[in-house]
TORNUNU-391944 format. One record per residue (C-alpha): residue in three letters; x negated, y, z. Coordinates in Angstrom, 2 decimals. Layout:
! TORNUNU-391944
Ala, X, Y, Z
...
END
This chain:
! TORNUNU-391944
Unk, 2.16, 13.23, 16.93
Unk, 1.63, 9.81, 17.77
Unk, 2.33, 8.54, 21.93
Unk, 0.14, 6.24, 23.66
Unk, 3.88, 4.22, 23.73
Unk, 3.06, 2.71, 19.46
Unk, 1.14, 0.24, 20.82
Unk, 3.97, -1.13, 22.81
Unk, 6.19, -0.77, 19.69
Unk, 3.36, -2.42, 17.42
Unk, 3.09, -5.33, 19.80
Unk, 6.55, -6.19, 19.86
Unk, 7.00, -5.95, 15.77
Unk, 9.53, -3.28, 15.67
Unk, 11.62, -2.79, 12.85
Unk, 12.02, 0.64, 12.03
Unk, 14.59, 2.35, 10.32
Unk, 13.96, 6.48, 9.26
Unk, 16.42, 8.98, 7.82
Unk, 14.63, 12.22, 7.23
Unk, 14.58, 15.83, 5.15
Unk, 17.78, 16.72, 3.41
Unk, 19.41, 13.42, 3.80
Unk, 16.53, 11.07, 1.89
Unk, 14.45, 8.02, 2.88
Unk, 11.79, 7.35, 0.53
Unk, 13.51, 9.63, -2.51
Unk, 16.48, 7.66, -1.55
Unk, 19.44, 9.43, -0.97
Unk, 21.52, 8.12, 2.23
Unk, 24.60, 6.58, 0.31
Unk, 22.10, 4.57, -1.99
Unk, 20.24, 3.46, 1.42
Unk, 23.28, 2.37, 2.89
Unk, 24.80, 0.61, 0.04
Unk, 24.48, -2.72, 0.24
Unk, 21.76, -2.37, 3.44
Unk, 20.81, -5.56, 5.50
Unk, 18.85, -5.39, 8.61
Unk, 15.08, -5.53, 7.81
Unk, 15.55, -4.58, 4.16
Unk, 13.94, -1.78, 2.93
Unk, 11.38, 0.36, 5.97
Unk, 8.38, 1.14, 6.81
Unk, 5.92, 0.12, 9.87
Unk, 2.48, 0.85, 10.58
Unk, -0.58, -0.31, 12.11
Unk, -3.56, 1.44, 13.78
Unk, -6.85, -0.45, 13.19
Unk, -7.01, -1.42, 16.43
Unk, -6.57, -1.09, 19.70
Unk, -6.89, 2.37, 20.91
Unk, -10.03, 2.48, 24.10
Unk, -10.89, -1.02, 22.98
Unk, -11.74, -1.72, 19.14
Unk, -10.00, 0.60, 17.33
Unk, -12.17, 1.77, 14.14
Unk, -13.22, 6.06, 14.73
Unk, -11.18, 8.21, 13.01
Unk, -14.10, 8.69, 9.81
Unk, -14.84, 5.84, 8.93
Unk, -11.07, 4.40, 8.77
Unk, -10.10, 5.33, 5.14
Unk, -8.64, 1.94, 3.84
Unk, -10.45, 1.66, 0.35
Unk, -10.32, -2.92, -0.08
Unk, -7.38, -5.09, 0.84
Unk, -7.22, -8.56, 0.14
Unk, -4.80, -11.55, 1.10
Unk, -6.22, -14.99, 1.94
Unk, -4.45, -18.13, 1.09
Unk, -3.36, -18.82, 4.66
Unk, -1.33, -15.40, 4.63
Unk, -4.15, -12.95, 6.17
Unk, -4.49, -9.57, 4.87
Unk, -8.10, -8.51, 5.26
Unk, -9.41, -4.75, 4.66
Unk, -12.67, -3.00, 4.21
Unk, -13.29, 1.03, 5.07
Unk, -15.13, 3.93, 3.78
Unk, -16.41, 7.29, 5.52
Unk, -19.43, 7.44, 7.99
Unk, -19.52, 3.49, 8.10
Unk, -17.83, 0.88, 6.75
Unk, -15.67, -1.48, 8.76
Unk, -14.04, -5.16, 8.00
Unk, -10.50, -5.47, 9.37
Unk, -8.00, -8.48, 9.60
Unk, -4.00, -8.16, 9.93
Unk, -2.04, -11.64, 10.61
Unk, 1.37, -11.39, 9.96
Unk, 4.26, -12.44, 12.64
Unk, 5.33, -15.56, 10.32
Unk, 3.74, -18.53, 11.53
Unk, 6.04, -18.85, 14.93
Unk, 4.02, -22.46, 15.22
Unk, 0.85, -21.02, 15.96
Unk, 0.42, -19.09, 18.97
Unk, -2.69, -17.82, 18.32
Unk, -2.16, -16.61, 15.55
Unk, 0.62, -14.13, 15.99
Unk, -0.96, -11.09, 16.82
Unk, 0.82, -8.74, 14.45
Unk, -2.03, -6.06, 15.21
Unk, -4.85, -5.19, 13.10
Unk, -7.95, -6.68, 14.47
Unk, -11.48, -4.78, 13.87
Unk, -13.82, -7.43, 12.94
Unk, -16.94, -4.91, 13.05
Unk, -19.01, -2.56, 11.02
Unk, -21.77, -3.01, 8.46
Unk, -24.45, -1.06, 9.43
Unk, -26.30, 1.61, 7.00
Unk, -23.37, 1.23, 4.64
Unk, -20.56, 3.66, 3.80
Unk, -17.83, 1.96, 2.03
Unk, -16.42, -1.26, 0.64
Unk, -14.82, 0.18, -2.21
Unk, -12.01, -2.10, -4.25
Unk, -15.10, -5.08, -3.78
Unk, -13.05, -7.25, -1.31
Unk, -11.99, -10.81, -2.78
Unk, -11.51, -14.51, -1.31
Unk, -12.33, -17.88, -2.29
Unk, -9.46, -20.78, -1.84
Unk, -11.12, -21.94, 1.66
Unk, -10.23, -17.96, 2.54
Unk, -13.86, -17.31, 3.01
Unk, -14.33, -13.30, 2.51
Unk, -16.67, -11.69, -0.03
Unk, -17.09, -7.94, -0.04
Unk, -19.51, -5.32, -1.51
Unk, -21.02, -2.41, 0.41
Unk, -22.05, 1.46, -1.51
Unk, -22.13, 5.08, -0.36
Unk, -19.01, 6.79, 0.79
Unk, -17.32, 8.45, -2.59
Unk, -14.26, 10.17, -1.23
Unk, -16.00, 13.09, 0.43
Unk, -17.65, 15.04, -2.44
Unk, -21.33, 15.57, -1.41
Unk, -22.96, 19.26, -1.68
Unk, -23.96, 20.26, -5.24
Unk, -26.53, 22.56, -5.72
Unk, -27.62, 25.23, -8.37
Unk, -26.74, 23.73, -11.80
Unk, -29.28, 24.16, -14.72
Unk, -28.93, 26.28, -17.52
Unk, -27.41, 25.35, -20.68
Unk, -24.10, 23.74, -22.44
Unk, -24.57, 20.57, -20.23
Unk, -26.65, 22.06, -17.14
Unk, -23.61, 21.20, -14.79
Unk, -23.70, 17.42, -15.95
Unk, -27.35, 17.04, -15.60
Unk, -27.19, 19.27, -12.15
Unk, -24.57, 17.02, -11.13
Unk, -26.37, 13.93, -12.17
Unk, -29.62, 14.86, -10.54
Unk, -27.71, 15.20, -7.01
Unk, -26.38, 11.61, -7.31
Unk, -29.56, 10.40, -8.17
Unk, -31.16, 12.05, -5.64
Unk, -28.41, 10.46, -3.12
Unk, -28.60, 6.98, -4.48
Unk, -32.62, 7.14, -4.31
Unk, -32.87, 6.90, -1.11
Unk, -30.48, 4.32, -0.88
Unk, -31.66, 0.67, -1.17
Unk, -28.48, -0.51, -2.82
Unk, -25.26, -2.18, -1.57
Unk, -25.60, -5.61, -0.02
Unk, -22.86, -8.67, -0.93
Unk, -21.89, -10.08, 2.34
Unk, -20.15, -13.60, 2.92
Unk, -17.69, -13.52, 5.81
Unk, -16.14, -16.69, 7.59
Unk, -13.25, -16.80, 9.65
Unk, -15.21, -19.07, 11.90
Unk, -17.08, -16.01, 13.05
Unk, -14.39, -14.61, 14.67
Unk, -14.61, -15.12, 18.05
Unk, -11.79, -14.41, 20.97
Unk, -13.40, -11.04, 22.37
Unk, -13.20, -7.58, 21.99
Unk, -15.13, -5.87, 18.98
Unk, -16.20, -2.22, 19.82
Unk, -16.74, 0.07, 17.35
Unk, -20.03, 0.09, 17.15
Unk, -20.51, -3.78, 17.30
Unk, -21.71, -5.26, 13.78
Unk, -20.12, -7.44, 11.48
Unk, -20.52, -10.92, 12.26
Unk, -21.44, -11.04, 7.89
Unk, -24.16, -13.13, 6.22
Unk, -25.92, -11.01, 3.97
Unk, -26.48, -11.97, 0.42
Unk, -28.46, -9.40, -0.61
Unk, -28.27, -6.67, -3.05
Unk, -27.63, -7.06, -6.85
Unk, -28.70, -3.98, -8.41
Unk, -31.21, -1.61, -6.45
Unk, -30.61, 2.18, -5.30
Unk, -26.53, 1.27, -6.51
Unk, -23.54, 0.56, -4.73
Unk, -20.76, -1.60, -5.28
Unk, -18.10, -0.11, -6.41
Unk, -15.51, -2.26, -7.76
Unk, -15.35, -6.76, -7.78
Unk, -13.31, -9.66, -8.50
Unk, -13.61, -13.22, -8.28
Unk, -13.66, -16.17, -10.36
Unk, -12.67, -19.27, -8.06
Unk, -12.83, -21.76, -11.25
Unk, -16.56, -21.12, -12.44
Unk, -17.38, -19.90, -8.21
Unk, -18.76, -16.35, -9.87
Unk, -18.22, -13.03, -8.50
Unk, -18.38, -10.25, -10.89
Unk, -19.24, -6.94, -9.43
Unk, -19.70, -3.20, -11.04
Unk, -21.96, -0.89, -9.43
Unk, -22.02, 3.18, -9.14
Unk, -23.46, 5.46, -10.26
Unk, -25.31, 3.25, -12.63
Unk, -22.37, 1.00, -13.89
Unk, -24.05, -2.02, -14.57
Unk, -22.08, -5.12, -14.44
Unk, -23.46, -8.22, -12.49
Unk, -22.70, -11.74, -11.78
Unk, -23.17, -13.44, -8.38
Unk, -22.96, -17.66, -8.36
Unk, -21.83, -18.66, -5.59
Unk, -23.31, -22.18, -5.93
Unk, -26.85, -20.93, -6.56
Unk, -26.72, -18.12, -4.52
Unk, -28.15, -15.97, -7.65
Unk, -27.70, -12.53, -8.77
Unk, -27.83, -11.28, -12.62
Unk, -27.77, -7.79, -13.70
Unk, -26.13, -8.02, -17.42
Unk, -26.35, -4.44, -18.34
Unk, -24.31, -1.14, -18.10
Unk, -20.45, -1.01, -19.15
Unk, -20.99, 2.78, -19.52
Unk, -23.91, 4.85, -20.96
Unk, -22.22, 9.11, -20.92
Unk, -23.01, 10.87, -17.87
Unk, -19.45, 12.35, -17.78
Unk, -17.91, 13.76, -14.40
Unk, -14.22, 14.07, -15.52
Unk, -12.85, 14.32, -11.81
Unk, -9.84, 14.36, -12.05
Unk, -9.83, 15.56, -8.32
Unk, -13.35, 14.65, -7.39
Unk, -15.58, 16.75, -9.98
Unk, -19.14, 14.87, -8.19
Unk, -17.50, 11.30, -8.96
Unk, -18.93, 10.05, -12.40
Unk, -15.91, 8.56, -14.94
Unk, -16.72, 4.68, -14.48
Unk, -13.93, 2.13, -13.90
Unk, -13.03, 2.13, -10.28
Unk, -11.52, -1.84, -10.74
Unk, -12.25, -4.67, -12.52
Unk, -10.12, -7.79, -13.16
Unk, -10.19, -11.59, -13.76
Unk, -7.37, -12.92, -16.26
Unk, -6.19, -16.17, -16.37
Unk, -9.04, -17.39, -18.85
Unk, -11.83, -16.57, -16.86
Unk, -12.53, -13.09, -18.82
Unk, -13.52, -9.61, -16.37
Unk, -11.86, -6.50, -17.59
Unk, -12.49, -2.69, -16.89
Unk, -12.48, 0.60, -19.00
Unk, -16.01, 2.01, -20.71
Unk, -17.01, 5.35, -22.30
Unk, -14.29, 7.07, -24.54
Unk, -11.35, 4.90, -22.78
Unk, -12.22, 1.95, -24.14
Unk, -11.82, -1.50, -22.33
Unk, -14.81, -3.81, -21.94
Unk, -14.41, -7.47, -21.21
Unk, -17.32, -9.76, -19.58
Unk, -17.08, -13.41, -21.73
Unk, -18.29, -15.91, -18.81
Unk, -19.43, -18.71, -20.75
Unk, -21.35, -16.36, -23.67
Unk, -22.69, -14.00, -20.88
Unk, -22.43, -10.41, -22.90
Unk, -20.19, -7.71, -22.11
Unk, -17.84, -7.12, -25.28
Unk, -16.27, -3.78, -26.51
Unk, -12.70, -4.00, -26.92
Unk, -10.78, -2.44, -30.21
Unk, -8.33, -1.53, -27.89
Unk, -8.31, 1.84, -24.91
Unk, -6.19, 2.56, -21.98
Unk, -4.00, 5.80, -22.22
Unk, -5.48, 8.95, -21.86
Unk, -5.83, 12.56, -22.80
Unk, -9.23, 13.88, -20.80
Unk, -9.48, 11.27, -18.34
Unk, -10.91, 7.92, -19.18
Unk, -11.02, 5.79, -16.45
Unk, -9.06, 3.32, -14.66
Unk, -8.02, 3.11, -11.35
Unk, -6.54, 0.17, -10.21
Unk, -5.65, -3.35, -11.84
Unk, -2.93, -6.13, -11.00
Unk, -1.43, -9.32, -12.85
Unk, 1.52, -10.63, -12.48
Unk, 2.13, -14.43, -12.63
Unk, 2.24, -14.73, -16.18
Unk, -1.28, -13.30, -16.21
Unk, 0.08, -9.69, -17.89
Unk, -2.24, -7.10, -16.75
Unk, -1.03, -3.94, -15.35
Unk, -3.11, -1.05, -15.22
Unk, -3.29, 2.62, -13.66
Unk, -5.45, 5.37, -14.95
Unk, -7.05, 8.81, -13.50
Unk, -4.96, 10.49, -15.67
Unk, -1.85, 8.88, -13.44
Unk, -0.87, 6.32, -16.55
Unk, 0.82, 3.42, -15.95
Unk, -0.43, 0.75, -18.68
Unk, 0.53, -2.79, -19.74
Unk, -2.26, -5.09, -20.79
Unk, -1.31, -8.26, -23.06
Unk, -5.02, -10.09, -23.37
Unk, -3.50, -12.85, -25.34
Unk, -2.81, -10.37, -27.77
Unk, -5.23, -7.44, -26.99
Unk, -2.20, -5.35, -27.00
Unk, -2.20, -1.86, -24.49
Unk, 0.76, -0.57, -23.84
Unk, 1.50, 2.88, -22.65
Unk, 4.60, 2.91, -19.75
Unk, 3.76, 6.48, -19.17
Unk, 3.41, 8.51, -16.22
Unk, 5.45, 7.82, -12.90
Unk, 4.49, 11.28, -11.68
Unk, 3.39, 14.80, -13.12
Unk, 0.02, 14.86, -11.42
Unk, -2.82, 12.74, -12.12
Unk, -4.11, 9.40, -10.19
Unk, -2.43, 6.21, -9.86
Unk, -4.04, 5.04, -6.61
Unk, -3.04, 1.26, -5.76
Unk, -0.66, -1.16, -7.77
Unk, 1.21, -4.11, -7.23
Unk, 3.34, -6.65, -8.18
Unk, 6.26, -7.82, -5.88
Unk, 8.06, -11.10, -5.45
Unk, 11.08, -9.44, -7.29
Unk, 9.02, -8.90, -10.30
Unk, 8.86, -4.99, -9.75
Unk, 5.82, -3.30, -10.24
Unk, 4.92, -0.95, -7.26
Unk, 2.31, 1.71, -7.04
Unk, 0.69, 4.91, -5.28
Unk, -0.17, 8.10, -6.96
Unk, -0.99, 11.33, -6.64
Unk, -4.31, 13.76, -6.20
Unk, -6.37, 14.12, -3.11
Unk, -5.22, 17.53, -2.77
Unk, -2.22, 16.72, -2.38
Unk, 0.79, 13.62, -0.47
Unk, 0.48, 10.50, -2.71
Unk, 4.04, 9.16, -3.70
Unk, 5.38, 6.02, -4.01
Unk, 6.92, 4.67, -6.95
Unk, 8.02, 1.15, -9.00
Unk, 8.76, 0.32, -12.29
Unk, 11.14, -1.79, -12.77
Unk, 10.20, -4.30, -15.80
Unk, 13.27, -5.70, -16.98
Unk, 14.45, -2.40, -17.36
Unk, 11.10, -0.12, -18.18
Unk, 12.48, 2.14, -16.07
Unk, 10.71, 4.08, -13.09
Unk, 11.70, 5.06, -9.69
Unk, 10.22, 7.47, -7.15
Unk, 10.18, 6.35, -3.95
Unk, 9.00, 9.40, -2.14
Unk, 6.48, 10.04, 0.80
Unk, 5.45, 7.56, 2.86
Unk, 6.70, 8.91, 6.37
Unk, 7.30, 7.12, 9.23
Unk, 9.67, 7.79, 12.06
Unk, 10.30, 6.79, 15.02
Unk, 10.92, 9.31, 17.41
Unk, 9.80, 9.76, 20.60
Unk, 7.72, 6.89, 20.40
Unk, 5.42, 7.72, 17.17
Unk, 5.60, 9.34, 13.79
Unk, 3.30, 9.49, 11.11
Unk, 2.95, 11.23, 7.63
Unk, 0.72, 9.18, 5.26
Unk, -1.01, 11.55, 2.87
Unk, -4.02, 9.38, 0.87
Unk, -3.72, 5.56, -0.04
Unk, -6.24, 3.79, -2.08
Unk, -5.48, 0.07, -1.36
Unk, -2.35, -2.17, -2.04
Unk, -0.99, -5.67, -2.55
Unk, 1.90, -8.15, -1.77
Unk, 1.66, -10.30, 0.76
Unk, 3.08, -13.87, 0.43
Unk, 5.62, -12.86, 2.83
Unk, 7.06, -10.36, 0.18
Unk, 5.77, -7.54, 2.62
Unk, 3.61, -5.03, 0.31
Unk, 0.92, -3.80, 2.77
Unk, -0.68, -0.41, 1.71
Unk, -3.59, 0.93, 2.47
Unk, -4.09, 4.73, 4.03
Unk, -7.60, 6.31, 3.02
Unk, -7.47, 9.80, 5.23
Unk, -9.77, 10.57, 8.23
Unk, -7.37, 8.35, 10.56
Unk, -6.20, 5.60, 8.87
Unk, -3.45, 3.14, 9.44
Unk, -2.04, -0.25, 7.54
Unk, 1.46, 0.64, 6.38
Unk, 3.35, -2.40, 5.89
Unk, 6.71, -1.72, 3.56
Unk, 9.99, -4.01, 3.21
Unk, 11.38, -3.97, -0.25
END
């Protein structure tokens, strides 16, 4: 249980250090923690999403689903449950500017009628903030009396998210400036200072985007439809170029009502916009001849075909993780996959990223269960489980982080992780 004393220990940017279980930190046993241990290397912290009576975002509508870093260093997140929420965290570095060193998470408002901003957050170089809006796809919704027949449960199944999605006008883009943040309070309930841009395919959400900041295009995939569109930022115009799926297949792994479409996309060094379509395969979106292209190559899988999450490293390698829990190496140069296997037995890789050291880092696990964290080191193709992500710091707070479906490196070298469970929090972890 957490005491009203965290915020105390938030404020003052407390560095924590946690010994738990049978002598482990983080998988770690305690001779391999304290080999070699400076102080501030290697802990955990955490963040509520707000300040607790004043503008902390309800438990419900917390789950951390978008992060995203700005060039200036800020590390802004978007929420799913019973409303969506935009968030901003600004790190304790810049010891110049007063004003800026908060080192809380500041709630920046919610976005009425929407449930979720689902891996859609991204940034241009001014840090202005784009994000997409859709319906809330963690909690799996009722499903009702399946018809008969060899594929009655896929069409009962797709009849109840059509039914959902009908009455839904569609997710909005939204543009968000930092010069809309204003030095007051934000209650819960108060609305997103957010222009909205409109919405780019009707009765769909937006479930996954990137950003081109060369051509100013935002590429966006929606659910349950899975069309692929294109938002110019110059012209302010949408276009819908088509579906990067066309199966209605519900392969779960752990949500059986979620329909198997590519949960990410991603923007590689040339401009092209990756993600994975029907039987595994990986589609790519050429900008300049405006067609969506079937690749001859598909991500790992045995049942499963979708992916989770992307990241690139700074030679513009792509890394990938699946539903089925792979971890994959894309080449696009070469149009080469490469299978690095699985970090853990169960399924879901949640979040990936790539640290300063050049070691991949990642969530996984199933929602019925703790997700773990894990790297893989690439030098050596080797991986390493990190463990649970507990935090400890008795008798002022602890806290047990079971879900995560957000993640990135900040240019600090912190790697700042999303939690996506009915009370969220920002962990923040020190290689």
């Amino acid at each position: 249980m957490k005491s009203n004393s965290i915020k105390n220990c938030m404020a003052g940017g407390c560095i924590l250090l946690v010994l738990f279980g049978a002598g482990q930190l983080f998988g770690f046993e305690v001779t391999k923690f304290y080999e070699g241990f400076k102080p501030g290397d290697h802990h955990l912290e955490i963040r509520d999403l707000g300040f607790e009576y004043a503008d902390q975002i309800a438990a419900d509508e917390s789950a951390i689903t978008s992060l995203v870093e700005t060039p200036s260093g800020d590390i802004y997140g978007g929420t799913t449950g019973r409303a969506c929420h935009l968030f901003v965290f600004r790190p304790f570095y810049e010891q110049g500017k007063l004003e800026r060193q908060s080192n809380n998470v500041r709630h920046l408002g919610k976005i009425s009628g929407h449930e979720s901003i689902h891996h859609s957050l991204v940034t241009d170089p001014n840090g202005v903030i784009y994000f997409g809006t859709g319906l809330n796809e963690i909690d799996q919704p009722p499903i009702s009396e399946p018809p008969q027949g060899v594929d009655g449960i896929v069409k009962g199944l797709w009849s109840d998210t059509k039914k959902r999605y009908d009455k839904y006008e569609g997710g909005h883009l939204y543009r968000y400036d930092i010069a809309n943040e204003k030095r007051t309070w934000i209650k819960n309930d108060d609305e997103c200072a957010a222009k909205d841009l409109g919405v780019p395919v009707p009765h769909n959400g937006i479930y996954a985007m990137t950003i081109n900041n060369q051509r100013k295009e935002i590429y966006g995939l929606t659910y349950p439809d899975g069309r692929f569109f294109v938002y110019d930022i110059n012209t302010g115009k949408f276009a819908d170029v088509g579906a990067v799926c066309e199966k209605k297949i519900y392969a779960g792994p752990d949500n059986r009502t979620l329909r198997n479409i590519s949960r990410d996309l991603i923007c590689d060094d040339n401009g092209f916009v990756y993600g994975s379509a029907d039987d595994a395969v990986m589609f790519r979106y050429d900008p300049d001849k405006k067609k969506i292209e079937k690749l001859a190559v598909k991500i790992p899988f045995l049942y499963f075909t979708a992916v989770e999450v992307f990241t690139k490293d700074p030679g513009g390698i792509i890394y990938g993780g699946t539903a089925e829990g792979y971890l994959f190496r894309f080449e696009p140069a070469r149009m080469k996959v490469t299978n690095l296997g699985k970090p853990y037995a169960q399924r879901r890789i949640r979040a990936l990223t790539v640290g300063k050291n050049g070691v991949i880092y990642g969530l996984c696990g199933q929602r019925d269960n703790h997700c773990r964290m894990f790297t893989y080191n690439v030098a050596e193709s080797e991986f390493d489980d990190l463990g649970l992500m507990r935090v400890i710091r008795e008798p002022y707070y602890s806290w047990s982080g079971i879900q995560f479906d957000a993640m990135l490196t900040g240019r600090d070298g912190i790697i700042y992780a999303g939690e996506s469970e009915r009370r969220s929090h920002l962990f923040l972890y020190y290689p």
